[in-house]
Biotite code that builds the C-alpha atoms (Angstrom):
import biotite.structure as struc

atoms = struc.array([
    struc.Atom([0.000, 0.000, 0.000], chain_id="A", res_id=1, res_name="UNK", atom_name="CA", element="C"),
    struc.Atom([1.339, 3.390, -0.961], chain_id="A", res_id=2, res_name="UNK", atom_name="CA", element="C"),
    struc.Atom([2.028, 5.817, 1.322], chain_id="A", res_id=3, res_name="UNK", atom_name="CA", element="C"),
    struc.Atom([0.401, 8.924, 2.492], chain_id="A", res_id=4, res_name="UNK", atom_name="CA", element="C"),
    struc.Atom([1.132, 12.177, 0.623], chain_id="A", res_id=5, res_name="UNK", atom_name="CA", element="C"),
    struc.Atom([0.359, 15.428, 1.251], chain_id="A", res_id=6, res_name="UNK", atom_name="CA", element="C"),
    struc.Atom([1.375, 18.865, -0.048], chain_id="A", res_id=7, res_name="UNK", atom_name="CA", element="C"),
    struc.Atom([1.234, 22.125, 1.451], chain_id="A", res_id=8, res_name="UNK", atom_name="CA", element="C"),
    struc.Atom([0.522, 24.207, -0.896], chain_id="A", res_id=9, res_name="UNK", atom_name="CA", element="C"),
    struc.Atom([0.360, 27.712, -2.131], chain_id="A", res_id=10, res_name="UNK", atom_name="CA", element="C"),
    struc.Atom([-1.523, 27.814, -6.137], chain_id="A", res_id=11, res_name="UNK", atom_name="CA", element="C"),
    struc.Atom([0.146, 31.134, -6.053], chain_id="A", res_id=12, res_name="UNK", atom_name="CA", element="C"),
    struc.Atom([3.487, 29.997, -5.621], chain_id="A", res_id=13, res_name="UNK", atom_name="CA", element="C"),
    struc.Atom([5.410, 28.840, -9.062], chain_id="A", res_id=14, res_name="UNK", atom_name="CA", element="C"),
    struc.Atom([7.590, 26.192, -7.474], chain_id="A", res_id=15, res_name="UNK", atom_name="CA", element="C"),
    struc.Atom([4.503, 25.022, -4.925], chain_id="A", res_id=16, res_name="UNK", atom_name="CA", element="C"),
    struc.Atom([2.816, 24.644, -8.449], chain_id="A", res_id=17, res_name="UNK", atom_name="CA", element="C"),
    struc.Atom([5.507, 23.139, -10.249], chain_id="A", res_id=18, res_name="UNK", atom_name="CA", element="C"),
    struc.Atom([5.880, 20.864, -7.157], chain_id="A", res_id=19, res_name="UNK", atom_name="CA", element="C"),
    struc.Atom([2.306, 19.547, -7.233], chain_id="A", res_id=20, res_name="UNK", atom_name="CA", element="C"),
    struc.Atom([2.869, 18.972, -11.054], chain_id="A", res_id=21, res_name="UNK", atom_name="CA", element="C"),
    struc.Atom([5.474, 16.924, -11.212], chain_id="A", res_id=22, res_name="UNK", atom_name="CA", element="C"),
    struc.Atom([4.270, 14.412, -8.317], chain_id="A", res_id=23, res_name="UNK", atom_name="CA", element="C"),
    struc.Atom([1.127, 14.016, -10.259], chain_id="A", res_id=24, res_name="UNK", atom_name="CA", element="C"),
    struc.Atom([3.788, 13.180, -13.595], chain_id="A", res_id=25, res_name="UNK", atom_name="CA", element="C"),
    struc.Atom([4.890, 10.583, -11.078], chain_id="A", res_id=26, res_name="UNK", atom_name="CA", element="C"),
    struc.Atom([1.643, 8.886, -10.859], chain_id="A", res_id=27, res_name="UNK", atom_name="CA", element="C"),
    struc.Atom([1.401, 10.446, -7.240], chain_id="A", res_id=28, res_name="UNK", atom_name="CA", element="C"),
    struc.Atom([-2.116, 12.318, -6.278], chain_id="A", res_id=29, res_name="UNK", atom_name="CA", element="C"),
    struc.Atom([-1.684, 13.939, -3.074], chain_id="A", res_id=30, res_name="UNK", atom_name="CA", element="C"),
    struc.Atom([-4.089, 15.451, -0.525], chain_id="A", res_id=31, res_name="UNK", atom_name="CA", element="C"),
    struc.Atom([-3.544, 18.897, -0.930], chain_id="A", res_id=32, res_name="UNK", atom_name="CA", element="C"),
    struc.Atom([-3.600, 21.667, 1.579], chain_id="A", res_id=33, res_name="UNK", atom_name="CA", element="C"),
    struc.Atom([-3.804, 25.083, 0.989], chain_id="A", res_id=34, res_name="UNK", atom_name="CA", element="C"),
    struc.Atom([-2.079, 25.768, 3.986], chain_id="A", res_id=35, res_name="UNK", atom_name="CA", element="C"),
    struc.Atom([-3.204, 29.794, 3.777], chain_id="A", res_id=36, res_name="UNK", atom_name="CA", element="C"),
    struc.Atom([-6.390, 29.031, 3.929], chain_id="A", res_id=37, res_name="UNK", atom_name="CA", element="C"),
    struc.Atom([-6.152, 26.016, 6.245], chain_id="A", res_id=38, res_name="UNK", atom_name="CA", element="C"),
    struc.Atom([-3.122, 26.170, 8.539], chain_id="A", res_id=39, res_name="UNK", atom_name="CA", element="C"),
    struc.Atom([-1.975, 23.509, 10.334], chain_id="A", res_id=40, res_name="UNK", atom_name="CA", element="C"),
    struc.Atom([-2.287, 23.001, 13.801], chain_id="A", res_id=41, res_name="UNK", atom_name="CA", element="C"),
    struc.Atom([0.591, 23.457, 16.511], chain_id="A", res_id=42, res_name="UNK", atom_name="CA", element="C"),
    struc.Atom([1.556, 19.529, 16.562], chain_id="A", res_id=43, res_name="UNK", atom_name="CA", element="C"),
    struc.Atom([1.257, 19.339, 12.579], chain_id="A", res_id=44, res_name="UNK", atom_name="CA", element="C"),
    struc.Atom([3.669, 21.982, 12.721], chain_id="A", res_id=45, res_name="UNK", atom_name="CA", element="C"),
    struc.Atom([5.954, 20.499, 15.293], chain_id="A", res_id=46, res_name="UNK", atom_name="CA", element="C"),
    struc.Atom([5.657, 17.215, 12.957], chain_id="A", res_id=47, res_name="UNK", atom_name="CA", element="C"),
    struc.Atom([6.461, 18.757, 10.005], chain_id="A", res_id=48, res_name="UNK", atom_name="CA", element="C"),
    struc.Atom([9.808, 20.477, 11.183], chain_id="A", res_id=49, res_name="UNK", atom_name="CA", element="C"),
    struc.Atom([10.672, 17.543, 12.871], chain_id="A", res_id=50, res_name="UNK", atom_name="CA", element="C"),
    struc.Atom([10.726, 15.414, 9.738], chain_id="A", res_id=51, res_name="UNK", atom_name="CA", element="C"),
    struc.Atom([12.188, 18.127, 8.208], chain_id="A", res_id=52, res_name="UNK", atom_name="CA", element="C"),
    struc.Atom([15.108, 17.852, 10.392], chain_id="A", res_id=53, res_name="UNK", atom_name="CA", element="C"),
    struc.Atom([14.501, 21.896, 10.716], chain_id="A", res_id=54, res_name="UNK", atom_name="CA", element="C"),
    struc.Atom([14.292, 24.642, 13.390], chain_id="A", res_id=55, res_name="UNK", atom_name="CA", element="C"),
    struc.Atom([11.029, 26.762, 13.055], chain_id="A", res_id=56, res_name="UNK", atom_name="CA", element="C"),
    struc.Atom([13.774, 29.906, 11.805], chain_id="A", res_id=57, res_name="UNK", atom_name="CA", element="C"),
    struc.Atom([14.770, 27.340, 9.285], chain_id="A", res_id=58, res_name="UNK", atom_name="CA", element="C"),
    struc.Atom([11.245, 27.578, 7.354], chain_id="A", res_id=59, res_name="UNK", atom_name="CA", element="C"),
    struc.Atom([10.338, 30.710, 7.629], chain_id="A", res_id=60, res_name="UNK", atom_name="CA", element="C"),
    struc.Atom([10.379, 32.738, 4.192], chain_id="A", res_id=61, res_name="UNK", atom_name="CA", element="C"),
    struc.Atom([12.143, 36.190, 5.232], chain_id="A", res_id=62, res_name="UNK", atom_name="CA", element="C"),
    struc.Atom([10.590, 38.454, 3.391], chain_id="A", res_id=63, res_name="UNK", atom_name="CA", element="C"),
    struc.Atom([7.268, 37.496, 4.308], chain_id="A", res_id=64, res_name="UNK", atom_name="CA", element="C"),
    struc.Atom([8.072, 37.329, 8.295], chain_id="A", res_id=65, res_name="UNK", atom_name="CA", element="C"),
    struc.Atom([9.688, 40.734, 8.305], chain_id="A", res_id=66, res_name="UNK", atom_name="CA", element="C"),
    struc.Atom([6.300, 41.738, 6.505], chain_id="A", res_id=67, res_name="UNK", atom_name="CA", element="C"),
    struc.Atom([4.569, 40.805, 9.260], chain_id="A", res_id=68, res_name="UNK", atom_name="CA", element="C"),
    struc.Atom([6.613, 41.625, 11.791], chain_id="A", res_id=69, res_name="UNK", atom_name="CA", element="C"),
    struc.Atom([7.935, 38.141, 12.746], chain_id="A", res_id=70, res_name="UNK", atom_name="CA", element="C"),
    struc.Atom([12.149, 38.936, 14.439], chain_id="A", res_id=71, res_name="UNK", atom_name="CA", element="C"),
    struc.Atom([14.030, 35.529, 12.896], chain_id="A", res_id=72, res_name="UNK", atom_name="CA", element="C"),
    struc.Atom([16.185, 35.713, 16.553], chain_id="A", res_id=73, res_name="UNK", atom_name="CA", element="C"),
    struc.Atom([12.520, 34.865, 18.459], chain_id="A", res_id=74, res_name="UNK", atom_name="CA", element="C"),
    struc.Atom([12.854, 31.564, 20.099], chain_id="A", res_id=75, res_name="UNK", atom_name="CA", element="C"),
    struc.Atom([11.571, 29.014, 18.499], chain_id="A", res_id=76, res_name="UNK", atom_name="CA", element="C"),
    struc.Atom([8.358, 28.595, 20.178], chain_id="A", res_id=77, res_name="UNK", atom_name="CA", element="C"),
    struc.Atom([7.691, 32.103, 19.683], chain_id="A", res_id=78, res_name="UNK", atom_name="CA", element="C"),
    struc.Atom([8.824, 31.447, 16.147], chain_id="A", res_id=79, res_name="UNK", atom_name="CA", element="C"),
    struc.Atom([6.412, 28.285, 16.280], chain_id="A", res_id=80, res_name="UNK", atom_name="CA", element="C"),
    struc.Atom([3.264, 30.751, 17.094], chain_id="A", res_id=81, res_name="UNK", atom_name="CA", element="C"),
    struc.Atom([4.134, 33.454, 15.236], chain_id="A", res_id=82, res_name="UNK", atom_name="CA", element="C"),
    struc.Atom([3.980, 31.251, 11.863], chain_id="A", res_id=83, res_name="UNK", atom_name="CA", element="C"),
    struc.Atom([0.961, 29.445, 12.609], chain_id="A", res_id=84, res_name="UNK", atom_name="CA", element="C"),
    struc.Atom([-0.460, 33.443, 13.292], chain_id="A", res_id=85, res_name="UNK", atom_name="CA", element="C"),
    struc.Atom([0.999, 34.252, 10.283], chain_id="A", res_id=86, res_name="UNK", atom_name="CA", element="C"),
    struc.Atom([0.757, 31.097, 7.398], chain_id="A", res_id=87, res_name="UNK", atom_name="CA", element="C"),
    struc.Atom([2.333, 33.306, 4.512], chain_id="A", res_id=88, res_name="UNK", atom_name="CA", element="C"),
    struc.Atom([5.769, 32.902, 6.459], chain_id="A", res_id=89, res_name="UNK", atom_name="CA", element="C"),
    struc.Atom([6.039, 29.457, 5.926], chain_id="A", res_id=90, res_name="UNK", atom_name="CA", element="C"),
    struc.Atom([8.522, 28.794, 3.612], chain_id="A", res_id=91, res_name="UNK", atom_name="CA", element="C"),
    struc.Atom([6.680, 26.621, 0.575], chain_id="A", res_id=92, res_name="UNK", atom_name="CA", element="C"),
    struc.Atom([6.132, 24.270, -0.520], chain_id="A", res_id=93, res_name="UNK", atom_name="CA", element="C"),
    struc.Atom([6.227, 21.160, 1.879], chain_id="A", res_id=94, res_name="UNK", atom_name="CA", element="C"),
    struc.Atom([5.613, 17.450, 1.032], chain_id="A", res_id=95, res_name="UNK", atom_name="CA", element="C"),
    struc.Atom([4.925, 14.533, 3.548], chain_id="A", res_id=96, res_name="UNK", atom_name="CA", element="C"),
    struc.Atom([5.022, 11.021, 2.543], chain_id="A", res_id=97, res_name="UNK", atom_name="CA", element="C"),
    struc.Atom([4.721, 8.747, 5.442], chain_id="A", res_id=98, res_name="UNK", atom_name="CA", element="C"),
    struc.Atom([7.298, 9.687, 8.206], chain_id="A", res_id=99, res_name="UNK", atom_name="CA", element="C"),
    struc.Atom([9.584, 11.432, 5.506], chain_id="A", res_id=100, res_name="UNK", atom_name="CA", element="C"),
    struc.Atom([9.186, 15.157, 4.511], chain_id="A", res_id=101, res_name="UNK", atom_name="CA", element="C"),
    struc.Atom([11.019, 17.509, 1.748], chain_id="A", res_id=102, res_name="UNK", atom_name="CA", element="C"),
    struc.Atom([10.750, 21.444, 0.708], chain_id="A", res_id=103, res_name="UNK", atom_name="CA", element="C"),
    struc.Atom([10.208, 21.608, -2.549], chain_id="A", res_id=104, res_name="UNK", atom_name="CA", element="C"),
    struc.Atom([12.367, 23.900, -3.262], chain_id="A", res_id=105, res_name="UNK", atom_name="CA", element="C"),
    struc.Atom([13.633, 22.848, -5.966], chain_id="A", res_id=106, res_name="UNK", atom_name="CA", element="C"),
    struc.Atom([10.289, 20.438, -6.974], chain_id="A", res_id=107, res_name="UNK", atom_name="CA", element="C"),
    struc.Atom([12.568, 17.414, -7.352], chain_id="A", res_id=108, res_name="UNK", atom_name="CA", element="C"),
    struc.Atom([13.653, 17.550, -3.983], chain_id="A", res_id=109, res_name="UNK", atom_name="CA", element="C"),
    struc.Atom([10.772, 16.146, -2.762], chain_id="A", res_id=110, res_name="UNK", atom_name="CA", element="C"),
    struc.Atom([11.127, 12.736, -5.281], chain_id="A", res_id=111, res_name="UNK", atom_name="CA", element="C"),
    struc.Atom([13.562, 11.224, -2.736], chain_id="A", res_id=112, res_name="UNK", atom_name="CA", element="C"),
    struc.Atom([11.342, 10.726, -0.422], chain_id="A", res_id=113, res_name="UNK", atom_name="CA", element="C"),
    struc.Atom([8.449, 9.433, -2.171], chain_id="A", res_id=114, res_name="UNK", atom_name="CA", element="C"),
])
């Protein structure tokens, strides 16, 4: 049985579209979250930067934090809040497969772990 995949996703985003293009090239259909619209929750968050093998400063797109007034030297459960208050600073896009996770930035970095 396949795994789980899931994208969080931005359709405004070039690479978070490119991304969710070439999984479905790969026969993959993934559940698809617009994560703007739909953030996720503290412990999907936590998950995600865990698999990730990141700190919360580590995903956050700096433009869009210092837009909304997010300091990248917060601590990282300040950092933690302050993205899930503030989606667009989460660097995009993300894909989970199972207990793996890649940025897709570039797309084909998320292949290896599909």
């Amino acid at each position: 049985m396949p795994k789980p995949v899931t994208i969080y996703h931005n359709p405004r985003c070039a690479k978070s579209r490119a991304t969710l293009e070439l999984l479905r090239k790969k026969g993959v259909e993934p559940r698809v979250v617009e994560y703007l619209k739909d953030p996720p929750s503290a412990a999907e968050l936590k998950r995600i930067l865990s698999l990730l093998g990141m700190r919360p400063r580590d995903l956050l797109r700096k433009a869009e934090a210092k837009a909304a007034g997010i300091d990248a030297g917060s601590s990282d459960a300040a950092l933690l809040a302050l993205m899930l208050k503030h989606p667009i600073a989460i660097e995009r896009p993300i894909v989970v497969a199972g207990n793996r996770a890649a940025l897709g930035r570039p797309p084909e970095a998320v292949l290896a772990i599909l």
